[in-house]
MARFI-174560 format. One record per residue (C-alpha): residue in three letters; x, y, z. Coordinates in Angstrom, 1 decimal. Layout:
<recs>
    aa       xx       yy       zz
   ala        X        Y        Z
...
</recs>
This chain:
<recs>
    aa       xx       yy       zz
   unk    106.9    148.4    220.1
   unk    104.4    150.3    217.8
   unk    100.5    150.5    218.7
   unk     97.6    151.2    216.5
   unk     97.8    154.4    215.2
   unk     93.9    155.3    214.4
   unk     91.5    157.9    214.7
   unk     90.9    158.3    217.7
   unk     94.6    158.6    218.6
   unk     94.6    161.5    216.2
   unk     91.5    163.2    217.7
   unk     92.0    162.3    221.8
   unk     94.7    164.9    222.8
   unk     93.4    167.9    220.3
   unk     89.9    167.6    221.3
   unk     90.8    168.7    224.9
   unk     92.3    171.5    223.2
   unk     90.4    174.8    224.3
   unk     91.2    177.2    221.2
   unk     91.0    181.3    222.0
   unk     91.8    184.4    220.9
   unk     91.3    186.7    217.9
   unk     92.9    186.7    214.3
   unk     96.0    188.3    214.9
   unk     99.6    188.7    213.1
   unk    102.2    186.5    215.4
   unk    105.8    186.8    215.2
   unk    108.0    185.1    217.5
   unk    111.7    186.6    217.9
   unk    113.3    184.5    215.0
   unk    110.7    186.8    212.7
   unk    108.8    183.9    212.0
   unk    105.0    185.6    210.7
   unk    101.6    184.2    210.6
   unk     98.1    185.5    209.7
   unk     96.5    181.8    210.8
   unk     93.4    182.2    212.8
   unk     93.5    179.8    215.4
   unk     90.1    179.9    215.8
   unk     88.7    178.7    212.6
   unk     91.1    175.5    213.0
   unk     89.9    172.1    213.9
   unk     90.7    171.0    216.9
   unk     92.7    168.2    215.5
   unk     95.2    171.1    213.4
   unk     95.5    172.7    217.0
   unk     98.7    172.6    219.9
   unk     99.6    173.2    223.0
   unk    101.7    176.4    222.0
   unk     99.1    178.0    219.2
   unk    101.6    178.3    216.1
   unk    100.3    178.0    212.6
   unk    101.5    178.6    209.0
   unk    100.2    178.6    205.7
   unk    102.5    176.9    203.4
   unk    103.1    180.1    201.8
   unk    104.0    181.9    205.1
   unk    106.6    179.2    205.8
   unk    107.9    179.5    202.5
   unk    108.5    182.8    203.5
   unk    110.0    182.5    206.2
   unk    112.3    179.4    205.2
   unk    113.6    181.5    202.6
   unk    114.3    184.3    205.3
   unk    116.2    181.7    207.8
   unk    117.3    178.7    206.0
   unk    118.3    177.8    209.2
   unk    114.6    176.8    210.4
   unk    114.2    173.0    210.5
   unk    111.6    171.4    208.2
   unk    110.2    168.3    208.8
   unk    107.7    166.0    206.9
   unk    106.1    163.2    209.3
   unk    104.0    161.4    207.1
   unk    105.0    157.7    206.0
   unk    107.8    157.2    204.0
   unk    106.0    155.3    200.9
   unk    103.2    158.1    200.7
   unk    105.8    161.0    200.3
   unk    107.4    158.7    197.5
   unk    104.6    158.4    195.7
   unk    102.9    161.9    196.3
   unk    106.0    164.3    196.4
   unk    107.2    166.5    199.3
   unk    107.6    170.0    199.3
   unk    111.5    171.8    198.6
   unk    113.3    172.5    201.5
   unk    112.4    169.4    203.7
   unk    115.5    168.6    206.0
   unk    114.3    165.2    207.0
   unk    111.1    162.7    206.4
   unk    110.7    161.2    210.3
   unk    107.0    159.7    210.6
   unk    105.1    160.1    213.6
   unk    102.9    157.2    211.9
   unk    104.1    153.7    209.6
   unk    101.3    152.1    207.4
   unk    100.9    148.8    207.8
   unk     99.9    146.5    205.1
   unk     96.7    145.3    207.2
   unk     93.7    147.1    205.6
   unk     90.8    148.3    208.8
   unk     87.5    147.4    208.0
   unk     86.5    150.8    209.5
   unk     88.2    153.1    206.6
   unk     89.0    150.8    204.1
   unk     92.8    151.8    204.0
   unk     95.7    150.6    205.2
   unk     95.8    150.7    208.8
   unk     98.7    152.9    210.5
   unk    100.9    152.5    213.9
   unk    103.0    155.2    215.6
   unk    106.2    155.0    215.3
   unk    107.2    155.1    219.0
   unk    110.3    156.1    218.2
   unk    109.2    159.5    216.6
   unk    110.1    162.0    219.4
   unk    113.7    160.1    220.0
   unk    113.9    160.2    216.6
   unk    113.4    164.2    216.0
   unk    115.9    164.5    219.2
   unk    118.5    163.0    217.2
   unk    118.2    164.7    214.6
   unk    117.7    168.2    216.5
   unk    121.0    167.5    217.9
   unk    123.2    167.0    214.7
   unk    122.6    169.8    213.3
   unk    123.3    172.0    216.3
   unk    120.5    173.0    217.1
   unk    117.6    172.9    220.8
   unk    114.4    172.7    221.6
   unk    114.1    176.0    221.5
   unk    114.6    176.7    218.1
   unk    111.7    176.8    215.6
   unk    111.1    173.4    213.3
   unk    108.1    173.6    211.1
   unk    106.0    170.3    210.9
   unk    103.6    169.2    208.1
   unk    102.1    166.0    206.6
   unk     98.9    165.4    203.9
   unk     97.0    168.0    205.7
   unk     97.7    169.7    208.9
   unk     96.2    166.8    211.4
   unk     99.5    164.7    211.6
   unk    102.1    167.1    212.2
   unk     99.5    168.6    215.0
   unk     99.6    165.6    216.6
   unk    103.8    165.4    216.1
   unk    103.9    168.8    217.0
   unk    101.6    167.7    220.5
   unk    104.5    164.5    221.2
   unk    106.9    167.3    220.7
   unk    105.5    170.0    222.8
   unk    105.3    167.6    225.6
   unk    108.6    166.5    225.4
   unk    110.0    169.9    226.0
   unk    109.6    171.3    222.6
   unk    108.9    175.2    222.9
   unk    108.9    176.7    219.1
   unk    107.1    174.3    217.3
   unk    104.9    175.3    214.0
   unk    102.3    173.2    212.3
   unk    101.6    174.1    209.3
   unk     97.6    173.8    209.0
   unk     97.2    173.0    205.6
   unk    100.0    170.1    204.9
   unk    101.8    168.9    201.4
   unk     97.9    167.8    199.4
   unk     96.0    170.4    201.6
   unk     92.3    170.0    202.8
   unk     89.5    167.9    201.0
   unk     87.1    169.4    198.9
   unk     83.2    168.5    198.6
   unk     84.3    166.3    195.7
   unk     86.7    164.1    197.5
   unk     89.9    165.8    196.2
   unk     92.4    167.5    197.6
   unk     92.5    170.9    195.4
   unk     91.7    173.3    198.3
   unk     95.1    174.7    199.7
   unk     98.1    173.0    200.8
   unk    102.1    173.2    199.5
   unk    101.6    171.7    196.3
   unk     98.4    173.5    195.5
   unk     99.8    177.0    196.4
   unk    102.3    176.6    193.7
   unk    105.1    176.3    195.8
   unk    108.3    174.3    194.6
   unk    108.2    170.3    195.4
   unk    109.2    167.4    194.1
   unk    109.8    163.9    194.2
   unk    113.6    163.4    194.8
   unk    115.6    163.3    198.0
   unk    118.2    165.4    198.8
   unk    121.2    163.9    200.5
   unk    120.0    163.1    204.2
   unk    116.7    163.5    203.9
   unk    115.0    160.0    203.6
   unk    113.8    158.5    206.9
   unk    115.7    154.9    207.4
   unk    114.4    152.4    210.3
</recs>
């Protein structure tokens, strides 16, 4: 059964979040590089294990190990209609709009998908691979796939990357989303699914 899926949802768990340390290159043993300083995130971008990309680092570092799974959790219908960046093994959602618009925000209201973390298991599993190995999260822009990354984390997960700045990348003072992010980095996306990729309920 799926509950709301609101703000505060995405804020409770990161605000407890303490973040630390100093800008620093980290490279875990799959080579996997990163120049993120974890202390200019938000704590809503932050997890449990402290590992952050730029799209253009996990570019990088796709290209260097195809092997590394990629996966997009935002809602099916927005990565239709807004693109997804090459190189995504699967769309699983951590969060399903609803067609019941919230008189807080004016949008479409959202609800976990309660099946999200079963869901990545599964899909772990065929291709081979555990809960060690690294799989790189993202969404709109770096808030979602924190919080996917958090469900994962605590389910066992131990090589988890969000990357900070998602598919559209941060807002700017204008409302836009032209700061950073996949698309706006230049990095090859598109619209169409490769075999296997689309999310099915």
């Amino acid at each position: 059964m799926s509950h709301t899926f609101s703000h505060h949802m995405l804020m409770g768990a990161s605000l407890a979040i303490v973040l630390f340390g100093s800008p620093a290159v980290k490279a875990d043993p799959a080579g996997i590089q990163s120049d993120v300083d974890a202390t200019a995130l938000k704590a809503a971008k932050a997890t449990q294990l402290g590992l952050y990309l730029t799209p253009t680092e996990a570019h990088r570092a796709l290209n260097e190990n195809p092997d590394i799974l990629f996966i997009d959790v935002r809602d099916p219908i927005e990565v239709t209609f807004v693109g997804h960046a090459k190189g995504v093994d699967k769309i699983i959602p951590v969060g399903i709009a609803t067609r019941e618009v919230s008189p807080k925000t004016g949008q479409y209201r959202m609800v976990a998908n309660d099946d999200f973390v079963a869901n990545v298991d599964e899909f772990v599993a065929a291709q081979g691979k555990a809960k060690t190995d690294p799989i790189f999260l993202s969404c709109r822009s770096g808030s979602r796939s924190a919080m996917a990354a958090r469900k994962l984390i605590d389910a066992g997960y131990t090589n988890v990357w969000n990357l900070v700045e998602g598919f559209e990348g941060d807002r700017a003072p204008d409302g836009t989303r032209a700061l950073n992010g996949w698309r706006n980095a230049g990095l090859p996306w598109g619209y169409k699914f490769a075999p296997g990729v689309a999310w099915q309920d």
